[in-house]
N, C-alpha and C positions, 0 to 999 in steps of 0.2 A: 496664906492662901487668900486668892482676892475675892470679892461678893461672890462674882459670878461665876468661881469658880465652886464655890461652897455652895451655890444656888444649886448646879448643874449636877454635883455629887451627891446632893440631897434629893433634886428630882429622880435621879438614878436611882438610888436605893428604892426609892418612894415605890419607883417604876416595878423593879424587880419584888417587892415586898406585896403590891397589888394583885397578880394571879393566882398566887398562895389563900389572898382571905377570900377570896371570890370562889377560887376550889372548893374552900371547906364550909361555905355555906354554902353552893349550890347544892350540895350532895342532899340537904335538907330542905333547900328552895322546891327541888323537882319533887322531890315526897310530900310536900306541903300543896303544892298542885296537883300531882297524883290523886291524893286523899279528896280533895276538893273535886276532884272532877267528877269521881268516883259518886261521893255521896249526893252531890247536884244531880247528877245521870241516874243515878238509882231513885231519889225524891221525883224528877220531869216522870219516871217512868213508871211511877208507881201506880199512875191512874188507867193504865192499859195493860201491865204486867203485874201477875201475881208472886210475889217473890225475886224481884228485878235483880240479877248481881251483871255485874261489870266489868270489861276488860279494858283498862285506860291501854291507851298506846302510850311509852315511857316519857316521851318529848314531844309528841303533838307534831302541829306544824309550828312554824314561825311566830303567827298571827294565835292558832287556836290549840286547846285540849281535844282530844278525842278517844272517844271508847266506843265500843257493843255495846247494848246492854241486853239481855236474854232472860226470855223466860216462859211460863205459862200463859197463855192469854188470858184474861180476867173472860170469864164464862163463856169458855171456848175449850177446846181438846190442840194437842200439840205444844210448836214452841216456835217464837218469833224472836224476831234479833231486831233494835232500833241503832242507827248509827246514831249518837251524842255527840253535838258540836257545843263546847268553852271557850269564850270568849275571854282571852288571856287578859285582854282589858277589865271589863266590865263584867266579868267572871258569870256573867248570863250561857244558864243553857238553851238548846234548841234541840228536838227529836227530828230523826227524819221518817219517814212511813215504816209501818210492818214488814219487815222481810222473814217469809216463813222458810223452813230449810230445804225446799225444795230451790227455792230462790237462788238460796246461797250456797248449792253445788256447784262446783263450775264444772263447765263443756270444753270439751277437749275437742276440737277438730283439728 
């Protein structure tokens, strides 16, 4: 068999053998950002929600993490929802305003 034939059959296997370890670590990639998204969103939001827990969305977008995070207002009556944006980069979070659940019914017209 010549070089580049031995090259060509080696890049092949190589090929075919790549998806396989990318699968079986992604399964734990996304749960490792999961987790991280989770307890960032919960710490940002700990200074305006008493009790903060969080709903990560499973994959984000492209770019970021995203979750709710809900709860009691810290010295307030009711319950508010902050959308949590992760910076898949730079793994930074950012809150967005209060949404109280009058907000966040939607309208049906």
């Amino acid at each position: 068999m010549s070089f580049h034939n031995r090259s060509a059959l080696i890049a092949v296997f190589a090929a075919m053998l790549m998806p396989a370890a990318a699968f079986a670590s992604s399964d734990d990639a996304w749960e490792a950002m999961r987790a991280d998204v989770s307890a960032k969103c919960i710490k940002a939001a700990a200074g305006s929600i008493e009790k903060p827990k969080a709903v990560v969305d499973p994959f984000g977008s492209e770019s970021f993490g995203l979750a709710l995070v809900s709860g009691k207002p810290k010295g307030a009556k009711g319950e508010i929802t902050q959308i949590c944006v992760y910076n898949k980069q730079t793994k930074a979070v950012e809150l967005g305003g209060e949404l109280t659940q009058d907000m966040l019914k939607a309208k049906v017209e």
